[in-house]
N, C-alpha and C positions, 0 to 999 in steps of 0.2 A: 353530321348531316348526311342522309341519302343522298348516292350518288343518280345523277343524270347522265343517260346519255347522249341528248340533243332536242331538237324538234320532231314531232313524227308527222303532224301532222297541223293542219288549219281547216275548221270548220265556219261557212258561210253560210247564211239563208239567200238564198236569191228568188227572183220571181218566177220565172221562167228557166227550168232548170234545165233542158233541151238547149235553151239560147246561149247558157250560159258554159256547160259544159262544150257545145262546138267551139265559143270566144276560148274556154282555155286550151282548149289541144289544138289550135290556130297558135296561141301566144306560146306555149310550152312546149308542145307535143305529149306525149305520154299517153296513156291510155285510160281506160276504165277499168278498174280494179274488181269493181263490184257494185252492184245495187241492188238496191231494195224498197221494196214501198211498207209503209206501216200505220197504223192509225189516226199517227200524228201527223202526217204529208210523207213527203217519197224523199230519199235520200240517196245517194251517189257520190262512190267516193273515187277522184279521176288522179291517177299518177301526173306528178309531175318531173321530179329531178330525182331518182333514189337516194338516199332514205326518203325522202319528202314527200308528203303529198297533199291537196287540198279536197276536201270535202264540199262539196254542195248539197243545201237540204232546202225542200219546200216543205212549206207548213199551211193546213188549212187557212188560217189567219191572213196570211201574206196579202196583201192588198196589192192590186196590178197597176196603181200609183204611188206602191210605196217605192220612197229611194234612200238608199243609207244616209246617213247623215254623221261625221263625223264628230258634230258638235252634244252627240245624245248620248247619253250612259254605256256603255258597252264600247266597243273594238275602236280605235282611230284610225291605225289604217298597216296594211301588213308591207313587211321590205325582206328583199330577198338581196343577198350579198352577193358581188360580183369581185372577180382580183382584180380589176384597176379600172382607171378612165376610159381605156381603148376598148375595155369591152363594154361600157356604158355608151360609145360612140356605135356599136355594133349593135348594141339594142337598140338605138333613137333607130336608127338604118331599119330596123326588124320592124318594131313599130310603125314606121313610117312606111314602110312596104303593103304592112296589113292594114290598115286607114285607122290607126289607132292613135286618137290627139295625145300629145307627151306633154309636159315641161321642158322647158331649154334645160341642158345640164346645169348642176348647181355645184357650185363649189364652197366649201365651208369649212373650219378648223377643222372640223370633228369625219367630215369624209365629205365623197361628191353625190349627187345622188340624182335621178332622172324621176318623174312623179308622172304616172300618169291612171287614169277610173277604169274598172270593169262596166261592165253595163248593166248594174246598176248601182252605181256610181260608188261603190268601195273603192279608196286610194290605196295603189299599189304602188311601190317603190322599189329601183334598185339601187341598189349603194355601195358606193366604194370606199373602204377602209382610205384615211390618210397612207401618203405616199410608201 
């Protein structure tokens, strides 16, 4: 099999691509890497954690009522890994600094994980591997 070597990237549609790229460098920081507009709608792609980074795209189509929906064909919802509880305790603390609704922390065999939407309602997660 070809080898991988990790994630590089996640690409979103959002509605309001200005709104949504200040929500991510408020949550993450990082910066703007690069943009572009093209015939299909305007695209933007914002650093977040290196290697990593998340894409934002608008597309003529995007209706200013639409809102993700988890339960529809395509993406469920993206999670970003943290090394333990205490720093899922430091994110609830971040989030809640920046008026951003969470989930109570969750704990479960398989790891703990904090859940909380972008604005426009994609669920994002962070998660903590078991102990």
């Amino acid at each position: 099999m070809p080898e991988l070597e990790g994630v590089n990237h996640v690409a979103l549609t959002v509605r309001d691509i200005e709104a949504s790229r200040a929500w991510y460098e408020r949550l993450f920081g990082g910066a703007v890497l690069w943009q572009e507009t093209h015939e299909n709608g305007h695209s933007m792609l914002a650093m977040l954690v290196p290697p990593f980074a998340i894409g934002l795209h608008t597309h003529p189509s995007t209706a200013d009522g639409d809102r993700f929906d988890e339960a529809r064909v395509g993406l469920d919802h993206v999670s970003f890994e943290v090394p333990n509880r205490a720093a899922l305790d430091e994110w609830a603390a971040h989030l809640e600094a920046l008026g951003i609704e969470h989930s109570p922390i969750t704990e479960a065999p398989y790891g703990t994980v904090l859940v909380f939407r972008d604005p426009d309602n994609i669920q994002l997660e962070l998660f903590a591997l078991p102990g």
